[in-house]
N, C-alpha and C positions, 0 to 999 in steps of 0.2 A: 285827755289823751294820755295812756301813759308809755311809761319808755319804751315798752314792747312794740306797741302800735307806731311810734316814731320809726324805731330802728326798720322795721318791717316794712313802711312808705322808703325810707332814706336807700334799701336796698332794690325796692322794686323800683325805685327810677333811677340807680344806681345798672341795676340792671338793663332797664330800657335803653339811658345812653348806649351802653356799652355794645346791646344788639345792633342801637344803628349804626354806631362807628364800624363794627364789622363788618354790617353790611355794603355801607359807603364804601370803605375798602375792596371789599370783592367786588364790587363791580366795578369802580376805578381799575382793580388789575382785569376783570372780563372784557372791558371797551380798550386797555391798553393793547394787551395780547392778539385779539380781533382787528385790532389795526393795523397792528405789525405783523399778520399774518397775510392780510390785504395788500399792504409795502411787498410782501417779500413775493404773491404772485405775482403783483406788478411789474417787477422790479424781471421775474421770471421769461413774464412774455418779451422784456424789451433784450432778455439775454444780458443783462447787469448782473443776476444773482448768480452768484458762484459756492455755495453752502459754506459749511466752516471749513478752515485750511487743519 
């Protein structure tokens, strides 16, 4: 194997981490956001929500 072929592996799973930590994160913020949008109908019907002051 030479150096090329290292660096080349070293980048593409270099890469691959890096897609799935983005991905993890977006959807960590998609299920956070969706939840607090669920909270804030909730929250609508009981006549708690009062929007921003």
């Amino acid at each position: 194997m030479t150096s090329d072929e290292t660096t080349a592996r070293i980048l593409t799973a270099a890469n691959g981490m890096l897609l799935d930590m983005l991905t993890a994160i977006a959807r960590k913020d998609y299920t956070d956001r969706r939840r607090q949008a669920e909270g804030i109908a909730k929250a609508k019907t009981e006549g708690a929500y009062k929007g921003r002051r």
